[in-house]
C-alpha positions in Angstrom: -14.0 5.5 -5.4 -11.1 6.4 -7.6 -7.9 8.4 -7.1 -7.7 10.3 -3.7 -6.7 14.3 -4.0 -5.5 16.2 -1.1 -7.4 19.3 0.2 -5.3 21.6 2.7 -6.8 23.0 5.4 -5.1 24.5 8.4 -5.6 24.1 12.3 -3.7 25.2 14.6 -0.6 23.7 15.5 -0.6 21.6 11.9 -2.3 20.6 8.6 -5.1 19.0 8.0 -5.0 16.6 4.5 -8.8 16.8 4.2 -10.0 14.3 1.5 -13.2 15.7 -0.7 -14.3 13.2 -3.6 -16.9 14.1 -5.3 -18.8 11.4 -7.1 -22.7 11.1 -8.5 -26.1 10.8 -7.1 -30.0 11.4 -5.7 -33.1 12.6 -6.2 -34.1 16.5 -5.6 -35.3 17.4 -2.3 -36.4 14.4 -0.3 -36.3 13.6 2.5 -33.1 12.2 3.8 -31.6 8.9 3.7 -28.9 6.2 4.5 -28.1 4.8 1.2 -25.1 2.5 0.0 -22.4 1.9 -2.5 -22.7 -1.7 -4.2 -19.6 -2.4 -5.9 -19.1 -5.4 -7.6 -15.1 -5.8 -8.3 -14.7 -9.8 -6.8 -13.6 -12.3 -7.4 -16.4 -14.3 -5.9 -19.8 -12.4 -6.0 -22.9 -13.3 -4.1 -25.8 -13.3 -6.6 -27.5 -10.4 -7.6 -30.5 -11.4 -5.8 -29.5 -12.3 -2.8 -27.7 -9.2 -2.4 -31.5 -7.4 -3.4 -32.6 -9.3 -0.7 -29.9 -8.1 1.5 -31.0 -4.8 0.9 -34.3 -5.1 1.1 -34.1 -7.0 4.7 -32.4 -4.1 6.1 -34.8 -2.0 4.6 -32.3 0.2 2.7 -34.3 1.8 -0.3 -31.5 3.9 -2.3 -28.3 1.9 -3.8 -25.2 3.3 -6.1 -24.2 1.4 -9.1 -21.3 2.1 -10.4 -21.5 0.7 -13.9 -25.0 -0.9 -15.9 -24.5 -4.4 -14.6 -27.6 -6.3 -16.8 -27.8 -8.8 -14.0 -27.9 -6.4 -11.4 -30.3 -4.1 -12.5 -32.3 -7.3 -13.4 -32.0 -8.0 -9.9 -33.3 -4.8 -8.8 -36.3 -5.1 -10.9 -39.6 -4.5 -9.3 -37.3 -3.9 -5.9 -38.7 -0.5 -5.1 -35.2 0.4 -4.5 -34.3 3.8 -5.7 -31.1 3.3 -8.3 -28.1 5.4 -9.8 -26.3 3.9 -12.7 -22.5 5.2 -13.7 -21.2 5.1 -17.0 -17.5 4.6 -17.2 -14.7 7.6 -18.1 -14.2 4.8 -21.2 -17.6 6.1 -22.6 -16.9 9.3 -22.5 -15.2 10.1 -26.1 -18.0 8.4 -27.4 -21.1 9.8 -25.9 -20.2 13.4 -26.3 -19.8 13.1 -30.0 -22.5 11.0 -30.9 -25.8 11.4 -30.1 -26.4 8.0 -31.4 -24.3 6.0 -29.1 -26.0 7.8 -26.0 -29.2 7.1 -27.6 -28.2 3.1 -27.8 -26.9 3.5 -24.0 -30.1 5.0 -22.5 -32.3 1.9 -24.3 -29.8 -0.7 -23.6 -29.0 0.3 -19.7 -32.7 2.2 -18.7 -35.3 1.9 -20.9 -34.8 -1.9 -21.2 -35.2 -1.5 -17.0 -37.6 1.2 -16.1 -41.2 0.9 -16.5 -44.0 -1.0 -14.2 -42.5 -3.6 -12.1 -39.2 -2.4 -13.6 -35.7 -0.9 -11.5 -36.3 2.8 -10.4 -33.8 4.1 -11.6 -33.6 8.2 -10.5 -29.9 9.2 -11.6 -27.4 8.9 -14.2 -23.8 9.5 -13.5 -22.0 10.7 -16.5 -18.1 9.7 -15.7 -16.3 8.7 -12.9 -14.6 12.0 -11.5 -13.3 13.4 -15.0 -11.5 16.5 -13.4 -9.1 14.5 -11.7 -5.6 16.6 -12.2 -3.8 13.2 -12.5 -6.1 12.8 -16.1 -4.4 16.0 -17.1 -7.2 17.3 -18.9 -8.2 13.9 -20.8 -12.5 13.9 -19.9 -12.5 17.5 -19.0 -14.2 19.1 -22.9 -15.8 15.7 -23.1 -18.4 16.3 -19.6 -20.6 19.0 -21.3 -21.2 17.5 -25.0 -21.7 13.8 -23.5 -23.7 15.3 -20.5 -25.7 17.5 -23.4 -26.4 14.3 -25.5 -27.4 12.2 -22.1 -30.0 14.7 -21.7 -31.6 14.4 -25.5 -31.6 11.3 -24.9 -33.3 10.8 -22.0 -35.6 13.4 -23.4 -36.4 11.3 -26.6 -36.9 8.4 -24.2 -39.9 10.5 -22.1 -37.1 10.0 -19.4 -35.8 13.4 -18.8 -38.5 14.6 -16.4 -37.5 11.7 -13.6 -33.9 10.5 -14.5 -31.4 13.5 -13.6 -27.8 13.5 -15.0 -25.2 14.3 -12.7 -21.0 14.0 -13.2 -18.9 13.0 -10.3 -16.4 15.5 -9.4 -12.7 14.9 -7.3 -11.9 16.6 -4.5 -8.7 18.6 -6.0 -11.6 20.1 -8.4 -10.9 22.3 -4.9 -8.9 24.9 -3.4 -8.0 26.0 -0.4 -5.3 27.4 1.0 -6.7 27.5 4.9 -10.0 27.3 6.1 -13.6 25.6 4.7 -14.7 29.0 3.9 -12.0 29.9 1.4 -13.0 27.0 -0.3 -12.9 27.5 -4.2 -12.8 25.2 -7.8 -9.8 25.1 -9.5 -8.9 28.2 -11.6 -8.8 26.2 -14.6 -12.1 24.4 -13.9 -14.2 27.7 -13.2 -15.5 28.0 -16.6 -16.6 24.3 -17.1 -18.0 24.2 -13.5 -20.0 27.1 -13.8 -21.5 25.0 -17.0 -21.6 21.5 -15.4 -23.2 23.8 -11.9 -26.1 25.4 -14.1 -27.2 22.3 -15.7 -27.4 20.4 -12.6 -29.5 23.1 -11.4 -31.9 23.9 -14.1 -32.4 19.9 -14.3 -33.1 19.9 -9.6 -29.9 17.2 -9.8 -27.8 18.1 -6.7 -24.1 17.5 -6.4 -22.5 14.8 -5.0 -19.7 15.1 -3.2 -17.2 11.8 -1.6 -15.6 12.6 1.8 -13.2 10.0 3.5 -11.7 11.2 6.9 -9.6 7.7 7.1 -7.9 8.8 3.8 -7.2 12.1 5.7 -5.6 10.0 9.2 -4.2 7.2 6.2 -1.9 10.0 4.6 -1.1 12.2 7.0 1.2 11.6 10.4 0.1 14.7 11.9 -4.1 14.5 11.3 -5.4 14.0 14.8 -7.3 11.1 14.7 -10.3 12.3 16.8 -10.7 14.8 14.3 -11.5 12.0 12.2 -14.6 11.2 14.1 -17.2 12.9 15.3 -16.9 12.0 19.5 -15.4 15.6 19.9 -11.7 16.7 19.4 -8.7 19.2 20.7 -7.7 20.1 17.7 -11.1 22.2 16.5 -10.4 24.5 13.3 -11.7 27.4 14.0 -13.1 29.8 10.7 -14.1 33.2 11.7 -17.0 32.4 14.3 -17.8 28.9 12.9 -15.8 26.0 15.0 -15.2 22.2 13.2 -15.1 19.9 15.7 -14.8 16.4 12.8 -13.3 16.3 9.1 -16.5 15.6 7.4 -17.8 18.8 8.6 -14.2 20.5 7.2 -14.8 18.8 4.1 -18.6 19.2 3.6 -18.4 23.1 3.9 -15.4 23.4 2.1 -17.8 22.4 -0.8 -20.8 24.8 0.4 -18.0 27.5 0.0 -17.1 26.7 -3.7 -19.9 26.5 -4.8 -21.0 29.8 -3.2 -18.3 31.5 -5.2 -19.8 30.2 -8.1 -23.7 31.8 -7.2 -25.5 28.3 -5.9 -24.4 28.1 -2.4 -28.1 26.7 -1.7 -27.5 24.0 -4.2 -29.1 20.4 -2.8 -25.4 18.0 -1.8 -25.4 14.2 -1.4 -22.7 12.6 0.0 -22.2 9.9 -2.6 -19.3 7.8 -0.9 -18.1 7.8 2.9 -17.3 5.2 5.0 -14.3 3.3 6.7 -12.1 0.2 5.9 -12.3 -2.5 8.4 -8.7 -4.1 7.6 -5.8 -3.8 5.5 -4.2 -0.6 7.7 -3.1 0.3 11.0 -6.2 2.5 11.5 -8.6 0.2 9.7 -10.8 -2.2 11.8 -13.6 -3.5 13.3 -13.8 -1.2 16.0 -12.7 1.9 13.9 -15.0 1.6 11.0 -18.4 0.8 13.7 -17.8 3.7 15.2 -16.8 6.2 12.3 -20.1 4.7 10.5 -22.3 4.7 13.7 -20.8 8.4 14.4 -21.7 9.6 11.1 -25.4 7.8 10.8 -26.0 9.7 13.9 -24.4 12.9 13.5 -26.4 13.2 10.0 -29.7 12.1 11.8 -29.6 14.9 14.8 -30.2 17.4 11.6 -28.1 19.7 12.8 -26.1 20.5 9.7 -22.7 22.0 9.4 -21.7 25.7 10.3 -22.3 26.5 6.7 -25.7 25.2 6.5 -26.7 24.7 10.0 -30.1 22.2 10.5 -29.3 21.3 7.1 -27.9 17.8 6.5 -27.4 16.5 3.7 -30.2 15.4 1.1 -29.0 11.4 1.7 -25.7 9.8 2.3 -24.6 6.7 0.6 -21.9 4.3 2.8 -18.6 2.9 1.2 -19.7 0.2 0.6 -22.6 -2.4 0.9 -19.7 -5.4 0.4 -16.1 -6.2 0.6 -14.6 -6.1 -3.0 -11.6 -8.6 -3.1 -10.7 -8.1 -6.1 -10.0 -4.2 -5.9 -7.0 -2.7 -6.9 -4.9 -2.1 -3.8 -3.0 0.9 -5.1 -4.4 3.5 -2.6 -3.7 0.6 -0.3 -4.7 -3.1 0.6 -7.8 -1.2 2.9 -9.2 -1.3 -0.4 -10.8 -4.4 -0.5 -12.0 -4.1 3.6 -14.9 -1.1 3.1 -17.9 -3.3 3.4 -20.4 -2.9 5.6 -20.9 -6.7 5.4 -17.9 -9.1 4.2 -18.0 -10.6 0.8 -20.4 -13.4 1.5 -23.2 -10.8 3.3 -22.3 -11.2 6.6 -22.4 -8.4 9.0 -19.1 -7.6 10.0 -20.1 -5.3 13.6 -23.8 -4.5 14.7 -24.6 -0.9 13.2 -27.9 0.6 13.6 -28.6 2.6 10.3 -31.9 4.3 12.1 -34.1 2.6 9.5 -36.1 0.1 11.0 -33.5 -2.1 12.3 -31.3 -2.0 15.3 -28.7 -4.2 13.8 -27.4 -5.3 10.4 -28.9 -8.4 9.0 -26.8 -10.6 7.4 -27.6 -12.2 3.9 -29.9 -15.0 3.5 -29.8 -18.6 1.4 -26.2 -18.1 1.1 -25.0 -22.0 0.2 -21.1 -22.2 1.8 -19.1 -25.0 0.9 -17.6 -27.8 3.9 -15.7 -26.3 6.6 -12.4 -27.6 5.7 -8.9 -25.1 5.5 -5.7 -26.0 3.7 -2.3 -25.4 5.7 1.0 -25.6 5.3 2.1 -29.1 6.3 4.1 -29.4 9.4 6.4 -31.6 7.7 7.2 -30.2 4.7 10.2 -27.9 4.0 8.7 -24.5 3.7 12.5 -23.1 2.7 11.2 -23.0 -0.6 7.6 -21.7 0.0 8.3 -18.2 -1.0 7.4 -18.9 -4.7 3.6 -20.5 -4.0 3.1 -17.7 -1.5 3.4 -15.3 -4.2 1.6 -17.5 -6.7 -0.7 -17.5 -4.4 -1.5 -14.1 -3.5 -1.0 -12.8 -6.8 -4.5 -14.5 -7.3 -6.0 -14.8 -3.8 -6.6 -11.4 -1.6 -3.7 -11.7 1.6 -4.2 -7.9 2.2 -4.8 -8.6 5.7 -1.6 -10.1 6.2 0.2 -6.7 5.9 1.3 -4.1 7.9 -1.4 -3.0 10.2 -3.8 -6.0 8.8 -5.4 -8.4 11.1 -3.5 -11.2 10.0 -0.2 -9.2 10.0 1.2 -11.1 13.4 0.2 -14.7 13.2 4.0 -15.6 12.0 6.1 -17.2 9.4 3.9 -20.4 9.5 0.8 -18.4 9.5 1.2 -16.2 7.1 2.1 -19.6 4.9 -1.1 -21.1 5.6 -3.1 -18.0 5.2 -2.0 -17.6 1.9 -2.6 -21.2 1.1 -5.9 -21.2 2.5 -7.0 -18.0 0.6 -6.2 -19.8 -2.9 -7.6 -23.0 -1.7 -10.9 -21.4 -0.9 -11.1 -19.3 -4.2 -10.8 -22.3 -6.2 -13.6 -23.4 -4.6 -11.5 -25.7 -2.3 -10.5 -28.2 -5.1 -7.8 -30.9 -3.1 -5.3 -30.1 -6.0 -4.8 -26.3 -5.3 -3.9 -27.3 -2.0 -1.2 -29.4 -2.7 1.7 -26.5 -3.7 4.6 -29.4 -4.0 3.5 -31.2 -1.2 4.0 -28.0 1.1 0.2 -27.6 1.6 -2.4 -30.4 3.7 -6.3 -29.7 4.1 -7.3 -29.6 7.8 -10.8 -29.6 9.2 -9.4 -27.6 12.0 -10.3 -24.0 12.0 -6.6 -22.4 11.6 -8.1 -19.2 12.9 -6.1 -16.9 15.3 -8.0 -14.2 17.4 -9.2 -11.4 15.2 -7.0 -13.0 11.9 -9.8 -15.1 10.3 -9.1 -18.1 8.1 -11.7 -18.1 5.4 -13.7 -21.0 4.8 -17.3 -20.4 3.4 -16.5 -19.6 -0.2 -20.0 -20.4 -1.2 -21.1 -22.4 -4.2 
């Protein structure tokens, strides 16, 4: 996930911010599947096989990469799980003007993988949303030529006829100025969608497309937040004699209708990213994200589409994310680091039935944790001078939750000391001296823990 773009639609009685993001992914016409986004941006990861194994014991066959991590695809070698591979906005420059450097990047990040007993690897994302407005232009003459030289050399490989290219797109690639059915690309982006829309259908790659109703309730005071779900709302939009009853509906058709405009309005879509943050905001949490994903795995699995393509879901859908990332960026905002599924270490964080085999999530396996100690700040130091650790602290440590709407957010002065302590304690792998910060720290085998605001201790070895 990248930068966030508004799309406008209207309802009555306000505006609806509806967040599209297009991003990369899937096979042609399959059928359809729960899939997830593995992200890798922390600052403790599990191992690359124990998060296969993860995978594989929740019998989830189709993960999105979103770079050519050597260990990882390792990892996924002989897995049977179904693969897409991005190649950073960085690469662009060089992949569309030289054929040679996309040759060297298709041997070093899929030939060296593919094969018998190898990773199945079924798409290649060229870029990371390139048309983003905020880029001003930078990637957008670079997609065709680097997306071109992709293909010949996936062709030279004997590649071409089961890897399929595909380029993630933004949401503000969009227009529209009311309803899902007026939705349209960018005036300035006709002419190179048309292109990039022809080639992914010639080549049976569909497009992808990143929807996240929280971003929609995150920036706007006036989205109604049931519209964010899909338990039924009062604020329906209502197009013509088609009725939205949830966002990701909105969102999703909004999408049928631009590419309609352009002649493929039958084109195959993937959602490539959608999920919700489980801390880090007032609407992010436990509760909140199990039944947004829960909503969603069901909605998709009754098959009954959108008004735009009714009994038409899409081809597969790929959850934001697989894992917490603590070491994200927290620019959108600190609910960046709370989208997994399962918390950093693999845990399940809420029992969510992804109508594959299991009823509930099951949580990582062989995962070594180190003692079950905390530090704290010590009741008898003077803390008047604690502001500088705290921020030496969490300038390396992830204190997101202790924020405004986090879960940590009202555990108090003293709390907040200790939580920030404890986070830099455990991320140096609980090493007595990192808890010392002048004597204001102490390490306590008492779990510090308060209701939903939990203390981390199992930084594992």
């Amino acid at each position: 996930m990248q930068h966030k773009t508004n799309l406008i639609i209207r309802f009555s009685g306000g505006v609806l911010l509806l967040w599209l993001l297009c991003g990369t992914l899937v096979p042609t016409m399959v059928e359809s599947a729960i899939g997830v986004n593995w992200g890798t941006i922390s600052s403790h990861r599990l191992k690359p096989t124990t998060v296969v194994d993860l995978l594989r014991q929740n019998k989830i066959s189709k993960v999105k990469l979103f770079e050519a991590d050597s260990d990882v695809l390792r990892a996924l070698m002989g897995s049977g799980i179904q693969v897409m591979v991005g190649i950073p906005n960085e690469m662009l420059p060089f992949l569309s003007s030289s054929p040679a450097a996309s040759d060297l990047w298709v041997r070093q990040n899929v030939s060296a993988y593919v094969g018998r007993g190898g990773a199945d690897i079924r798409y290649v994302a060229v870029g990371n949303e390139p048309f983003l407005s905020s880029y001003n232009g930078q990637y957008q003459n670079l997609i065709m030529p680097a997306i071109l030289n992709m293909q010949q050399s996936l062709v030279k490989a004997n590649l071409a006829g089961y890897i399929k290219l595909v380029v993630p797109c933004n949401a503000d690639a969009y227009q529209s100025s009311a309803l899902p059915s007026q939705g349209a690309f960018r005036p300035e982006l006709t002419q190179i969608m048309n292109q990039l829309v022809q080639f992914l259908n010639s080549n049976g790659s569909p497009f992808v497309v990143n929807i996240y109703p929280f971003l929609s309730l995150y920036n706007n005071g006036d989205f109604p937040q049931e519209y964010a779900f899909f338990e039924g709302t009062t604020h329906a939009v209502q197009d013509g004699s088609n009725v939205y009853t949830n966002a990701f509906d909105g969102n999703y058709d909004t999408l049928v209708a631009a590419l309609t405009k352009l002649g493929y309005g039958q084109m195959p879509i993937v959602i490539g990213e959608i999920g919700w943050p489980s801390d880090g905001a007032i609407d992010a949490n436990i509760t909140a994200a199990k039944v947004f994903n829960q909503g969603l795995i069901n909605h998709i699995a009754s098959n009954k589409g959108t008004p735009l393509r009714p009994n038409a879901p899409p081809m597969d859908v790929y959850l934001f994310s697989l894992l917490d990332e603590g070491a994200k960026s927290t620019l959108p905002g600190n609910f960046e680091r709370h989208w997994g599924i399962f918390s950093f270490d693999g845990q399940a964080k809420y029992p969510l039935n992804l109508l594959l085999g299991n009823k509930e999530l099951k949580n990582a396996r062989n995962v070594e944790y180190l003692p079950s100690r905390w530090c704290v700040a010590n009741p008898s130091g003077d803390l008047n001078n604690v502001v500088n650790h705290m921020r030496l602290a969490c300038s390396v440590a992830d204190c997101t939750t202790l924020n405004y709407g986090g879960s940590c957010n009202e555990i108090g002065e003293k709390g907040n000391i200790s939580y920030a302590f404890n986070s830099y304690y455990q991320l140096q792998m609980q090493d007595s001296r990192s808890c010392n910060f002048d004597g204001l720290g102490m390490v306590t085998f008492l779990d510090p823990s308060v209701g939903d605001c939990q203390f981390s201790c199992r930084r594992y070895r």
